[in-house]
Backbone bond lengths (Angstrom), bond angles and torsions (degrees), N, CA, C in turn:
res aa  C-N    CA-C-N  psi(-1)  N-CA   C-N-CA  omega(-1)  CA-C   N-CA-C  phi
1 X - - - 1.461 - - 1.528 109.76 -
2 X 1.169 118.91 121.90 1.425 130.13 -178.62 1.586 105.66 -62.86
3 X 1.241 106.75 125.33 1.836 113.56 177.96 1.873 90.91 -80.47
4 X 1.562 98.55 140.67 2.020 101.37 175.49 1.154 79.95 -75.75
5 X 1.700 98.18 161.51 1.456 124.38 168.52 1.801 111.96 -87.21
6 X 0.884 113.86 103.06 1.560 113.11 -177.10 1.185 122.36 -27.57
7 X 1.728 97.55 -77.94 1.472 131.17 175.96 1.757 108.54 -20.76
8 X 1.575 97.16 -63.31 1.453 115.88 -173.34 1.716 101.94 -54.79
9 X 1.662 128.77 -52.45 1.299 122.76 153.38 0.800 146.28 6.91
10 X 1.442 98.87 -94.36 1.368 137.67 163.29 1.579 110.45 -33.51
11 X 1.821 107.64 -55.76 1.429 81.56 174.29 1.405 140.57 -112.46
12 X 1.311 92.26 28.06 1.217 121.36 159.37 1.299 126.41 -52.78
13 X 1.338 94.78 -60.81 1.526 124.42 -179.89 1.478 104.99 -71.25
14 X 0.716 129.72 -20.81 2.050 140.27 169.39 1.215 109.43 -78.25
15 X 1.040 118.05 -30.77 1.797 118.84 -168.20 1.433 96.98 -86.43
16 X 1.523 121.78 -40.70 1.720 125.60 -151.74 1.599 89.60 -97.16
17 X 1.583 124.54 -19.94 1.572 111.21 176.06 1.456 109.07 -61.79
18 X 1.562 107.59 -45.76 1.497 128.83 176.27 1.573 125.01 -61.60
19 X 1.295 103.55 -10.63 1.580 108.93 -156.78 1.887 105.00 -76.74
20 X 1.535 113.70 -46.81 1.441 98.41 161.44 1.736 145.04 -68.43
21 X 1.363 113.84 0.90 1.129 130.12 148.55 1.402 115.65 -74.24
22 X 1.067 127.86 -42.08 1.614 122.49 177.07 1.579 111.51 -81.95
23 X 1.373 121.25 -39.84 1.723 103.27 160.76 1.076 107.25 -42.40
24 X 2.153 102.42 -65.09 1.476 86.52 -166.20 1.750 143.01 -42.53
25 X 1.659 115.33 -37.60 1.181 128.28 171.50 1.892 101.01 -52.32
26 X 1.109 121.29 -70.41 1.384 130.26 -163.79 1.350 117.65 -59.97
27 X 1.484 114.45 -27.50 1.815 116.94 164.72 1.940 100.53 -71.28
28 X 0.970 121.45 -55.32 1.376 126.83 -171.36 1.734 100.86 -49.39
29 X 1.660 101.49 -49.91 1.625 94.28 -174.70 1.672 112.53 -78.01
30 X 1.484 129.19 -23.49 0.962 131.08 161.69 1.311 138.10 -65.48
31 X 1.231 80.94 -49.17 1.784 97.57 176.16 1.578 101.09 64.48
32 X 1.755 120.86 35.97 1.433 130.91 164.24 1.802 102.78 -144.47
33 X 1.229 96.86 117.60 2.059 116.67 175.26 1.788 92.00 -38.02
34 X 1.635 107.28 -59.38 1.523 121.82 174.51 1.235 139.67 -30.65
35 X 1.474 86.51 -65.03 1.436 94.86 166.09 1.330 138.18 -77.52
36 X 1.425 108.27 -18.17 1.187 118.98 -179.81 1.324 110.12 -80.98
37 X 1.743 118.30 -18.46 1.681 112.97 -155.60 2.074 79.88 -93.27
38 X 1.319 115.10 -13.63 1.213 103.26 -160.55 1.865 99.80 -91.82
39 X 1.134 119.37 -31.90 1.530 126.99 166.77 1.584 112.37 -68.53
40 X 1.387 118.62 -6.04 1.835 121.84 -168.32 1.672 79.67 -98.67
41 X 1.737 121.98 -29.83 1.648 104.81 -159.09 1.641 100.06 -77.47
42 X 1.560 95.07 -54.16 1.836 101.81 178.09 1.529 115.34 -48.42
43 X 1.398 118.53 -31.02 1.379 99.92 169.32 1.841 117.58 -66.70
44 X 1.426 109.91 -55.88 1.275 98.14 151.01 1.311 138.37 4.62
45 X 1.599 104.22 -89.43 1.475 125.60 -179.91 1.920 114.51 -49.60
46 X 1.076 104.18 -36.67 1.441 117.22 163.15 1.828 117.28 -66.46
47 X 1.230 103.29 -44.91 1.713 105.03 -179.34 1.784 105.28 -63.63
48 X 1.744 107.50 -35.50 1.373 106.44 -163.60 1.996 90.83 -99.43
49 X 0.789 127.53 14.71 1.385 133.86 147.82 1.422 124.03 -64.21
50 X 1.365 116.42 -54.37 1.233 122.88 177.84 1.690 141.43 -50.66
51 X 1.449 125.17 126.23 1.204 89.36 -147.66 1.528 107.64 -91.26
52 X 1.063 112.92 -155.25 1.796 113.76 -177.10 1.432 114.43 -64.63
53 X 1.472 118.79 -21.00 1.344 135.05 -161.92 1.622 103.89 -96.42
54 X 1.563 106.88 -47.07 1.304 110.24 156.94 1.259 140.83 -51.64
55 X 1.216 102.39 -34.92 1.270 113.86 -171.97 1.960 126.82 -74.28
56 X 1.551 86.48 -35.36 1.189 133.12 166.33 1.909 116.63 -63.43
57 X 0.951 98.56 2.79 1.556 122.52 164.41 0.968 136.22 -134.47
58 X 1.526 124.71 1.01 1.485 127.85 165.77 1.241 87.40 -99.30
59 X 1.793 110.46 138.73 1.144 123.06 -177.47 1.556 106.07 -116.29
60 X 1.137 102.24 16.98 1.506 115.23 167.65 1.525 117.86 -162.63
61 X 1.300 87.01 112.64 1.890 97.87 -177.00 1.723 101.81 -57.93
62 X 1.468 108.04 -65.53 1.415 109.14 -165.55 1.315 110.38 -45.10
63 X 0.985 114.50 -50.82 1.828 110.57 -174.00 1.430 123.42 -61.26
64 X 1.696 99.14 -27.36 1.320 86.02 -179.05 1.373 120.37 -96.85
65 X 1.490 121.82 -5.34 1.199 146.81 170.73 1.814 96.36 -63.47
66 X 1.446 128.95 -55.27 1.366 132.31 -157.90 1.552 75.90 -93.92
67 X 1.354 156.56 -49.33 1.419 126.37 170.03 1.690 129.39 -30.37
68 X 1.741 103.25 -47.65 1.442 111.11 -154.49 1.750 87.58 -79.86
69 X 1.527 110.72 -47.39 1.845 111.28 178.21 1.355 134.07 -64.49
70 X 1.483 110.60 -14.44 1.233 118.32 148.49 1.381 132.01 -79.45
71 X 1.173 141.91 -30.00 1.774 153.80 107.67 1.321 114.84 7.45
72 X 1.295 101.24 -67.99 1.768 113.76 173.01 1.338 121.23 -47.07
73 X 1.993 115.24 -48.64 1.175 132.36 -144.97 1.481 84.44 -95.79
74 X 1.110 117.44 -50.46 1.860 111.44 -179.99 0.986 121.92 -45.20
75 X 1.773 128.97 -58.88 1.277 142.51 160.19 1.573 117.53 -19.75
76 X 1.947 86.20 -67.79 1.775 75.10 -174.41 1.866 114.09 -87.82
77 X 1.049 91.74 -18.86 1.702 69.98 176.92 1.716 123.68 -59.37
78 X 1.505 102.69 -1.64 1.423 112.40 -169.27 1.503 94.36 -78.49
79 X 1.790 117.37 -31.76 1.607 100.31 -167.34 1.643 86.98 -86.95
80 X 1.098 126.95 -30.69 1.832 116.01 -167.39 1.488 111.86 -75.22
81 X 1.225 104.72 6.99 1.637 105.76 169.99 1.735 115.87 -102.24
82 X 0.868 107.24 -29.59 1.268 139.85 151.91 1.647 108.81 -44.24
83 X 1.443 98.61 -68.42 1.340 80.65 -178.68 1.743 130.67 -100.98
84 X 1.372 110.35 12.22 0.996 146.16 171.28 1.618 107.97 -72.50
85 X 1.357 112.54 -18.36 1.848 112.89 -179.98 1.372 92.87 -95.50
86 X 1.250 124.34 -5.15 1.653 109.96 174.27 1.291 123.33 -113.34
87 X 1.834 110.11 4.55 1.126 98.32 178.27 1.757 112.16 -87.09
88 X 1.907 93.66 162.17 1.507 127.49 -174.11 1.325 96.63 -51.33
89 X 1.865 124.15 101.22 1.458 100.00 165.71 1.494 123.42 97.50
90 X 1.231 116.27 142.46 1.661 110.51 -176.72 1.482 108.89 -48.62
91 X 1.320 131.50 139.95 1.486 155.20 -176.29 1.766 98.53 -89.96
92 X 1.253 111.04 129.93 1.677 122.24 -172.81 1.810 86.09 -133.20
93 X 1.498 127.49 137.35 1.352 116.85 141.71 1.417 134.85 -63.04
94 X 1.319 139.13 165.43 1.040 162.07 -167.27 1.481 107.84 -59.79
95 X 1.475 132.53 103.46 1.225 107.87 -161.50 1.714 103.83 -108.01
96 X 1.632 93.70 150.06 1.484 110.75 -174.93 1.586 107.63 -75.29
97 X 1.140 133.99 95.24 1.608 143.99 -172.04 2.092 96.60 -87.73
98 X 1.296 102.86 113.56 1.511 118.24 -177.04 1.434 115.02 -102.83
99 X 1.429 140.24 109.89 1.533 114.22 -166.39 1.654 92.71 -132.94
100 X 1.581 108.82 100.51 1.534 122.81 -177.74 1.404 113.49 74.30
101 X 1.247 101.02 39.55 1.696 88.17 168.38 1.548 110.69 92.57
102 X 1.054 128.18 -33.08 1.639 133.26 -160.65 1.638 116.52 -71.36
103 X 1.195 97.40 18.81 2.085 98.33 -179.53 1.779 97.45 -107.54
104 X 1.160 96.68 74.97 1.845 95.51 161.74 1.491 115.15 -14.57
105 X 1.444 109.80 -61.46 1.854 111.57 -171.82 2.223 109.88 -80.13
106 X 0.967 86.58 6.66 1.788 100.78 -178.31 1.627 73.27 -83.96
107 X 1.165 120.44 -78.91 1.718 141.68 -115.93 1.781 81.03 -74.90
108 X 1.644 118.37 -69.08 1.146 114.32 -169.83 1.844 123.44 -68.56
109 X 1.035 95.89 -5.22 1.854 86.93 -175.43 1.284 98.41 -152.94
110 X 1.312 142.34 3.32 1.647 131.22 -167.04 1.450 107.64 -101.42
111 X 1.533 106.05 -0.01 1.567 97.80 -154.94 2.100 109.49 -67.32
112 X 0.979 102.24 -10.62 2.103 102.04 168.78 1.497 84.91 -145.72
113 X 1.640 102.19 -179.13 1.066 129.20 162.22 1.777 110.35 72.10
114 X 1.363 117.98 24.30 1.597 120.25 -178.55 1.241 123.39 -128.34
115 X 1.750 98.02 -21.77 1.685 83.43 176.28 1.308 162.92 3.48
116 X 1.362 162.26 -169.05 1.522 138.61 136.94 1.661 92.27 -83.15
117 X 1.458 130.90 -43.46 1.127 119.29 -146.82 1.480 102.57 -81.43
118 X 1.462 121.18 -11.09 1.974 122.79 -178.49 1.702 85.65 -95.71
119 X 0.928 111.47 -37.01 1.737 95.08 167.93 1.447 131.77 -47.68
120 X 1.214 88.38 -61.03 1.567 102.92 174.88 1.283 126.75 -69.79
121 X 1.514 111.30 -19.23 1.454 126.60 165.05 1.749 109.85 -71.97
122 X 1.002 119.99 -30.84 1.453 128.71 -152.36 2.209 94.63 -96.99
123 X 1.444 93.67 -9.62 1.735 86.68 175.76 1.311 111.75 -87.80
124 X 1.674 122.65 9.80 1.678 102.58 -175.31 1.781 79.17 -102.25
125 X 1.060 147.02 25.25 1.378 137.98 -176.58 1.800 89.96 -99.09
126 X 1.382 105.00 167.72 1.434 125.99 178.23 1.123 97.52 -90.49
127 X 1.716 131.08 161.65 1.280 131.87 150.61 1.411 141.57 -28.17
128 X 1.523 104.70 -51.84 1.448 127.14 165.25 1.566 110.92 -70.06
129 X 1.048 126.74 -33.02 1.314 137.61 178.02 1.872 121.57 -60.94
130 X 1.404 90.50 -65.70 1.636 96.09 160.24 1.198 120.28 -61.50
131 X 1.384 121.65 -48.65 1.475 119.54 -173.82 1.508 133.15 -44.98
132 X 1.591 91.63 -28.24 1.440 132.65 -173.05 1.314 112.07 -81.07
133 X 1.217 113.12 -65.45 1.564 134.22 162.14 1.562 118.05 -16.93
134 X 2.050 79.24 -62.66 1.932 98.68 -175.96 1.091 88.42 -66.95
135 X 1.247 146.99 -114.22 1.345 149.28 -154.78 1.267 130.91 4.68
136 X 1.442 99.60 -52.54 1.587 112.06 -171.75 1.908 94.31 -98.83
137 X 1.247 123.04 -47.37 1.148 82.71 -172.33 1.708 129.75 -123.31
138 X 1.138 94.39 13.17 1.314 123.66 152.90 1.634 120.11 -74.63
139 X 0.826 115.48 -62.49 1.975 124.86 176.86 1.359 102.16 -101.04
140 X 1.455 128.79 12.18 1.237 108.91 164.61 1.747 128.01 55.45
141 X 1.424 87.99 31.08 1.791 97.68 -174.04 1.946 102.97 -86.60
142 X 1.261 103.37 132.59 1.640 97.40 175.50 1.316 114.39 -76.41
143 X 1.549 101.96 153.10 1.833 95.27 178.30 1.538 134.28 -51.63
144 X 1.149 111.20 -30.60 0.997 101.14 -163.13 2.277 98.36 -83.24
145 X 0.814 87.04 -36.36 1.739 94.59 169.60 1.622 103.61 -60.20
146 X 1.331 134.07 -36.17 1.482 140.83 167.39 1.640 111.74 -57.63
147 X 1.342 96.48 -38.30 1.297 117.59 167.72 1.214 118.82 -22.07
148 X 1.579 89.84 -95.86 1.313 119.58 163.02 1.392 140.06 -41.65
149 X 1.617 118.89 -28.86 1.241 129.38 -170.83 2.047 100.56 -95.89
150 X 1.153 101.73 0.81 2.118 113.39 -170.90 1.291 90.65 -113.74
151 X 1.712 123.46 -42.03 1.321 109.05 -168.43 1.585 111.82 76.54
152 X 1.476 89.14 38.78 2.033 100.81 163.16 1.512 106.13 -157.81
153 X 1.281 105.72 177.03 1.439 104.35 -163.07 1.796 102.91 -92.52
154 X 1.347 115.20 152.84 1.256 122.62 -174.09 0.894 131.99 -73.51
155 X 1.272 122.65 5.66 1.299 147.55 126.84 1.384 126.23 -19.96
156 X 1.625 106.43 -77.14 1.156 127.56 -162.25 2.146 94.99 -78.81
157 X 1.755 96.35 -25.14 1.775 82.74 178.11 1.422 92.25 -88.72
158 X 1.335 169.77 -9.48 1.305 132.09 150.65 1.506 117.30 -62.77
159 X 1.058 133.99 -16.47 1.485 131.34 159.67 1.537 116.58 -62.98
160 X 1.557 110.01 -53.28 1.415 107.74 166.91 1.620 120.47 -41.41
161 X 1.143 99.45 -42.50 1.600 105.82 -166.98 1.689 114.51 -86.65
162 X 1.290 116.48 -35.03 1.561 139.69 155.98 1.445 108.48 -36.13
163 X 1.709 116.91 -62.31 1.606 125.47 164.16 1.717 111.64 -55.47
164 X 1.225 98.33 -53.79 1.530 87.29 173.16 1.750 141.70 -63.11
165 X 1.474 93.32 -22.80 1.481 117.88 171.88 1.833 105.38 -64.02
166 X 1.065 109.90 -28.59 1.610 128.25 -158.70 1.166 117.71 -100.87
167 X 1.526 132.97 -16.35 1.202 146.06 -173.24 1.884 96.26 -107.67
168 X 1.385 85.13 -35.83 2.277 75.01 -167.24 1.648 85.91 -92.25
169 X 1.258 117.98 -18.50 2.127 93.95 -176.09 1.414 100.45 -42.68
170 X 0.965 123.73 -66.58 1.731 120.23 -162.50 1.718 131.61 -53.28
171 X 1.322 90.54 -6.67 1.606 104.83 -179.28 1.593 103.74 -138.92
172 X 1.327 134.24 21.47 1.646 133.86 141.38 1.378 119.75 -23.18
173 X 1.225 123.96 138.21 1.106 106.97 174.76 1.767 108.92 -67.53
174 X 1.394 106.24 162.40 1.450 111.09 -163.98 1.714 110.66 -111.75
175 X 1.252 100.82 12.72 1.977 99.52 175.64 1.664 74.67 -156.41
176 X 1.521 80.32 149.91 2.039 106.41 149.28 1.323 100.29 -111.95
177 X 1.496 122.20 120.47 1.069 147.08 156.34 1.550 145.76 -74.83
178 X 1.319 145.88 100.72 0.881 118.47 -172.99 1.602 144.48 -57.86
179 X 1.107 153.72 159.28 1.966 139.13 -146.55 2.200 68.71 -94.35
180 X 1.213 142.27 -25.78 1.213 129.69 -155.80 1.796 97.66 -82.60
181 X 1.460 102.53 -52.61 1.923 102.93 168.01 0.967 126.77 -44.93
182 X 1.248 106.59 -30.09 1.876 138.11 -148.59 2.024 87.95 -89.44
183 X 1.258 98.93 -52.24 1.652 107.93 -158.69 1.948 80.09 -74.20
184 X 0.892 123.47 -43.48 1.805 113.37 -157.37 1.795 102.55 -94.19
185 X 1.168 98.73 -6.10 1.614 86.20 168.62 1.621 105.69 -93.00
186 X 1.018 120.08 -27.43 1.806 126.28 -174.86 1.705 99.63 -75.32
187 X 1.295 116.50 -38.99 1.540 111.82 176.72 1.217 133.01 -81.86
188 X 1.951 117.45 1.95 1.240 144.73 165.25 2.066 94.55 -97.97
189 X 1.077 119.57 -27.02 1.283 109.69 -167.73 1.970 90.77 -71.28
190 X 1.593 95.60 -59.75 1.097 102.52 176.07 2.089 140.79 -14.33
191 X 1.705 82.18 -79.83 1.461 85.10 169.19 1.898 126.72 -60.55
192 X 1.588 113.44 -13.81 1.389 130.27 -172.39 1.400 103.14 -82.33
193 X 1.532 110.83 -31.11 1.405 126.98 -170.01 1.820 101.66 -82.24
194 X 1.126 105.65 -38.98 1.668 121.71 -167.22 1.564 92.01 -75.71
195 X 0.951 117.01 -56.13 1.519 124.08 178.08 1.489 130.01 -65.74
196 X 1.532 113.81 -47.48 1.403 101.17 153.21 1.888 82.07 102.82
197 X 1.610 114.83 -8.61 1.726 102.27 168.20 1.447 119.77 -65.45
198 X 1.441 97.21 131.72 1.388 105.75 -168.09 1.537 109.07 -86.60
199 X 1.131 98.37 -23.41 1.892 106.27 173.62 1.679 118.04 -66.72
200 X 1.735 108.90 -48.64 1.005 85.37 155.85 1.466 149.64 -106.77
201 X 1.456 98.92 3.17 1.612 99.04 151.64 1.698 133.59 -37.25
202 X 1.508 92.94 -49.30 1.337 103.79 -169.18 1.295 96.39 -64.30
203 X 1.574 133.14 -56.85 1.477 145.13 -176.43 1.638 105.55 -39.66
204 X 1.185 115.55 -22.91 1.793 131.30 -177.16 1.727 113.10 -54.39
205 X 1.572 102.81 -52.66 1.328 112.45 -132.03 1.999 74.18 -121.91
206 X 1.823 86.34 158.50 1.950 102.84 172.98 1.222 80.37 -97.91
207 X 2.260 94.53 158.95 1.259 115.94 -169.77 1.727 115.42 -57.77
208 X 1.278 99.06 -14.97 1.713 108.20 -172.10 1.506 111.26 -117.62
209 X 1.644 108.22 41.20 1.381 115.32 -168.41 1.751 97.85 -87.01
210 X 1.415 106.62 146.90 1.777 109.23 -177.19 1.241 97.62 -120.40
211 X 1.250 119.83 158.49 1.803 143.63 172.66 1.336 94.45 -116.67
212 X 1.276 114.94 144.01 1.296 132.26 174.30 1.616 107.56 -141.40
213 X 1.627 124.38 110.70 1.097 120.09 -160.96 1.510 84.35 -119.84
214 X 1.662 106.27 162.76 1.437 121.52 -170.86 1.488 96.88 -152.93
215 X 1.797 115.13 104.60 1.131 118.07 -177.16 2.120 116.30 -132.25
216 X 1.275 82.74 14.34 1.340 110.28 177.11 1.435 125.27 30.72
217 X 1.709 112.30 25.06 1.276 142.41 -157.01 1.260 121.75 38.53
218 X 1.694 103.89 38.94 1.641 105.62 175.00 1.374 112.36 -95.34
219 X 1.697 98.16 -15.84 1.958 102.08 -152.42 1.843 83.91 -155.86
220 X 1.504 115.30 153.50 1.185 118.81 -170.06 1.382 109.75 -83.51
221 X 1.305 106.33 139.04 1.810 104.05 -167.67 1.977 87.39 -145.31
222 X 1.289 96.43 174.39 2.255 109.18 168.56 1.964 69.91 -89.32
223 X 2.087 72.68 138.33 1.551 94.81 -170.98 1.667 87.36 -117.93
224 X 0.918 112.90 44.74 1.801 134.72 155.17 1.534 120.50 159.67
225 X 0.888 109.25 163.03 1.399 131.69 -169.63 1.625 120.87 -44.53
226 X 1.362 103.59 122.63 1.558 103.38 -156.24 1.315 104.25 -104.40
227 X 1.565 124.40 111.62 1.380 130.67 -178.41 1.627 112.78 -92.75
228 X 1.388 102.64 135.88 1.206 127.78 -179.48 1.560 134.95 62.77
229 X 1.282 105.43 172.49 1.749 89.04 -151.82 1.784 100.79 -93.12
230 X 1.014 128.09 14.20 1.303 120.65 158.96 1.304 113.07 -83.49
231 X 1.609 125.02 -40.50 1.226 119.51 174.30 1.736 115.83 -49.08
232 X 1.461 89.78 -70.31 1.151 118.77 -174.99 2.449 114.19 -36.44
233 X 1.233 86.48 -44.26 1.801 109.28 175.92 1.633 91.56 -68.77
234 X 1.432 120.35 -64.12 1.516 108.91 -173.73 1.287 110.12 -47.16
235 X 1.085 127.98 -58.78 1.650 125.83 -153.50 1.753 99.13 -64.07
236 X 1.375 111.93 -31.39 1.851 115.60 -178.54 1.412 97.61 -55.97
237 X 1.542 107.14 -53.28 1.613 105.78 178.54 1.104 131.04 -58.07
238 X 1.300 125.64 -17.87 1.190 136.02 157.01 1.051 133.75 -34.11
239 X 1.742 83.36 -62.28 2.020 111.65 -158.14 1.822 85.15 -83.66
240 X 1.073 113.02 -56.47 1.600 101.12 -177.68 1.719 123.39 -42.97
241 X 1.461 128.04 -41.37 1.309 160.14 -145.75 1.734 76.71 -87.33
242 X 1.587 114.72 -54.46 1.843 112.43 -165.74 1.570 108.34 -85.47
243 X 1.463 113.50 -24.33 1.440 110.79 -156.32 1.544 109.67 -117.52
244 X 1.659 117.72 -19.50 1.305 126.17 -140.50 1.963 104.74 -46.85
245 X 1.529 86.16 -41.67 1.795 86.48 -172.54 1.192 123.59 -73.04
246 X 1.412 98.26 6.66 2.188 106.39 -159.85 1.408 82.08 -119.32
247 X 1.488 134.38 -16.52 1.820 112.32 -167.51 1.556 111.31 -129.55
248 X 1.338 93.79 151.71 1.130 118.18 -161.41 1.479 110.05 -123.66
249 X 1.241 141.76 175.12 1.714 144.05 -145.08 1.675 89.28 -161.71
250 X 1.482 127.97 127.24 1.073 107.28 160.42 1.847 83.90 -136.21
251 X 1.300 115.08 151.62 1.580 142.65 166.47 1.006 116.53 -44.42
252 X 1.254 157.26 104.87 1.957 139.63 154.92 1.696 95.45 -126.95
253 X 1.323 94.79 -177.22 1.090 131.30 155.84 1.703 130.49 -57.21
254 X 1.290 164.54 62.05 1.100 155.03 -160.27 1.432 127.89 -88.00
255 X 1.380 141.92 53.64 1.502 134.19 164.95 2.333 77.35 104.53
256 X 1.319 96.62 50.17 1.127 114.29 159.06 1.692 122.15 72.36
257 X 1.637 102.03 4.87 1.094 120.54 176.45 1.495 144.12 -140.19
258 X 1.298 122.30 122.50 1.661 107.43 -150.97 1.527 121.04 -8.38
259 X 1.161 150.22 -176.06 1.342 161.37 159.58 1.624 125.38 169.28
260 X 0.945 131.50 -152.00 1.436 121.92 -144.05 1.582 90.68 -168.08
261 X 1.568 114.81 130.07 1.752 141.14 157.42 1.161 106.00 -82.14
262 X 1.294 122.60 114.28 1.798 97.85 158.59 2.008 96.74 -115.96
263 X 1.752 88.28 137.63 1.356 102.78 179.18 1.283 108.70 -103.48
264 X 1.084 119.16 164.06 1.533 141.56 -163.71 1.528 115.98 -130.07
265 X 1.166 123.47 90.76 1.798 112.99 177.79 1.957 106.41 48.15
266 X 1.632 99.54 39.43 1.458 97.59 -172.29 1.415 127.54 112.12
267 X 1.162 116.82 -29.86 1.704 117.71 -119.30 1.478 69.27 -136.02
268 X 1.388 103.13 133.57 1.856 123.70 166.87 1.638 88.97 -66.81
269 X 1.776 114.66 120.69 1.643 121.86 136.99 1.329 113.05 -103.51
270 X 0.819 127.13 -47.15 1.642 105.48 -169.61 1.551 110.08 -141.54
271 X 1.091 101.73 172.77 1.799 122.57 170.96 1.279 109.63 -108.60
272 X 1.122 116.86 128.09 1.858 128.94 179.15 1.761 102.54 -116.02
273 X 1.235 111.78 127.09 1.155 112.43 175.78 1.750 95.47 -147.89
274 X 1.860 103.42 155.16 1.308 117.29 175.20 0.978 132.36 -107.35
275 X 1.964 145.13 -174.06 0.850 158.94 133.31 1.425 113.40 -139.96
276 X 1.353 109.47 124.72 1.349 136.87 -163.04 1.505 108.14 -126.83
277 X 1.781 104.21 158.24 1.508 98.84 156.24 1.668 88.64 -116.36
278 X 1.305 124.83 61.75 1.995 117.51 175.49 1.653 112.33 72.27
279 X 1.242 137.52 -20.46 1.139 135.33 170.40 1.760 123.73 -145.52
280 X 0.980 93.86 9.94 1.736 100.22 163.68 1.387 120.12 -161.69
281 X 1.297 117.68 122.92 1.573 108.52 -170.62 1.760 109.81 -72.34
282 X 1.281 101.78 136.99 1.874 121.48 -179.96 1.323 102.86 -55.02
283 X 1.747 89.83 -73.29 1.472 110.55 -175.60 1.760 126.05 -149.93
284 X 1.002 106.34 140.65 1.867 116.99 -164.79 1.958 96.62 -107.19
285 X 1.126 75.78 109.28 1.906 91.81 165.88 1.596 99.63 -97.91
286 X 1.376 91.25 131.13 1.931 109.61 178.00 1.365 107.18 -116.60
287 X 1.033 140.32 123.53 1.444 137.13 -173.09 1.915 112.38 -136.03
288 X 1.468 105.84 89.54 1.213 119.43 -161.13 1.707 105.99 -104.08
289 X 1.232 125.01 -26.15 1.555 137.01 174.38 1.368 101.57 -34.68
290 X 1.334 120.17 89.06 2.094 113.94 176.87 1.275 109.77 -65.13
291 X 1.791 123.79 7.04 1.834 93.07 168.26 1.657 93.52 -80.42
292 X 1.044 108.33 -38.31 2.014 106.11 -175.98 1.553 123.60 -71.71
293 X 2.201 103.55 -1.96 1.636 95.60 165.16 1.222 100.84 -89.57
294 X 1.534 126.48 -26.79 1.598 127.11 -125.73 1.776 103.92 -63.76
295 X 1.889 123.64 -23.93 1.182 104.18 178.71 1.768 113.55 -70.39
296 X 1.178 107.57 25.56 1.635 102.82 -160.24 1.465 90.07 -130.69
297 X 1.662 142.89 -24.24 1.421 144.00 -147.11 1.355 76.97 -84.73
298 X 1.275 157.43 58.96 1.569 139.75 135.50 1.763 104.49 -118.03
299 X 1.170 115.82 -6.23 1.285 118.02 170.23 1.568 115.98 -63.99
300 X 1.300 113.27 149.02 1.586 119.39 -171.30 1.426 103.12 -137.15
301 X 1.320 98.66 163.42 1.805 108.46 164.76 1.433 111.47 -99.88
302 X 1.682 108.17 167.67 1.278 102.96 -21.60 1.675 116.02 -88.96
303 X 1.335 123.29 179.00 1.388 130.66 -177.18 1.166 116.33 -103.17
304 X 1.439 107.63 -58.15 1.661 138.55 173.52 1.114 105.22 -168.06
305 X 1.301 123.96 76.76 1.379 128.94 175.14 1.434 107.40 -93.79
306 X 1.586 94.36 143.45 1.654 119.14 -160.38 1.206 102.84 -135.79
């Protein structure tokens, strides 16, 4: 009978205590479930690289684990920004779809700071900029430990983070809402949406409410930003007027906060998510691109349909 190897255990068991803090960092800096689960493995592969002697000198796993995944996350977000200026159409991140609680990395680290709309806010930042940002004020890492984990002086990361503080003030979200406003404005959006009424659609949305659709030129989406709530109410009327008998609304969770499935003859199309100040939606993120539903296209009705 083979005796386990402890050692190997042990840090096993160190890496997987750590492992929802490091998604968490790497979805926030990615703003892809994908990419991030694929930068959480390579850090991995690096931790189980190390040898016994090495190992035996980091006197802190976590840090150096959120050193090597922040490294990672800078790098590549440098090519996905890059290629992010060429994509078809406004750019939405990858959204985290929650159905009862069951997303381990929702439960342990998603609970603020994930939104689509702090996502999407957090892409006019630089690499170094966000990384910095997250660190310190997201995980609450001190500078000079930020320092250390960027490989510049802490100095230069309160400047990083100072710029970054300064670019998202102007687009914060503008109400705290309760998840109870939050849940009864999406279930009035709902039936208006199911229905295809244009009266009360329009009654839904503020006069300067925007749509932001994300169809990644696979599937037809508004290939920019749709101002105001007459626009925005027509096009519902539309989709209701073409689809009403084929679609369906089911409830989840979205990037840690109520949101909305809409199904199609069955078939997951899109993610609906809000921003509200409690009685009129700001702005509606639509996220229809199926490489960014596809970990979710095995879901069926109904779930919790509302």
């Amino acid at each position: 009978m083979d005796i386990p190897d402890t050692t190997m255990m042990n840090r096993l068991q160190s890496f997987t205590d750590h492992r929802p803090r490091l998604f968490g960092l790497a979805y926030r800096m990615l703003a892809s479930r994908a990419e991030a689960e694929d930068l959480v493995q390579n850090t991995y592969l690096r931790w189980h690289a190390l040898t016994d002697e090495e190992l035996l000198q980091i006197r802190e796993p976590q840090a150096w684990l959120v050193t090597v995944i922040s490294r990672l996350c800078i790098d590549r977000l440098r090519v996905l920004k890059r290629e992010r200026e060429n994509y078809t159409g406004p750019w939405l991140p990858e959204p985290m779809v929650e159905v009862d609680n069951q997303t381990p990395e929702l439960m342990a680290e998603f609970s603020s700071d994930v939104s689509l709309a702090f996502l999407t806010m957090l892409e006019r930042l630089s690499a170094e900029e966000r990384a910095a940002f997250l660190l310190h004020q997201v995980f609450d890492v001190d500078y000079p430990e930020v320092a250390g984990m960027l490989n510049m002086t802490a100095t230069a990361c309160r400047q990083l983070v100072h710029r970054a503080r300064e670019r998202l003030q102007q687009d914060k979200p503008r109400f705290q809402v309760s998840r109870d406003h939050h849940r009864q404005l999406l279930q009035r959006f709902t039936l208006a949406a199911q229905s295809g009424d244009l009266k009360a659609l329009n009654a839904l949305f503020a006069d300067d409410a925007q749509m932001i659709g994300d169809g990644g030129d696979k599937v037809a989406s508004v290939n920019r930003i749709l101002h105001g709530a007459a626009r925005i109410s027509r096009l519902y009327h539309v989709i209701a007027r073409n689809f009403s008998q084929r679609m369906q609304f089911v409830e989840v969770n979205i990037n840690g906060e109520p949101g909305l499935l809409r199904f199609i003859d069955g078939k997951l199309d899109a993610t609906i998510s809000i921003v509200s100040d409690g009685e009129k939606i700001l702005d509606l993120y639509t996220i229809r691109n199926p490489d960014k539903l596809q970990a979710y296209q095995g879901m069926t009705i109904p779930l919790q349909n509302t």
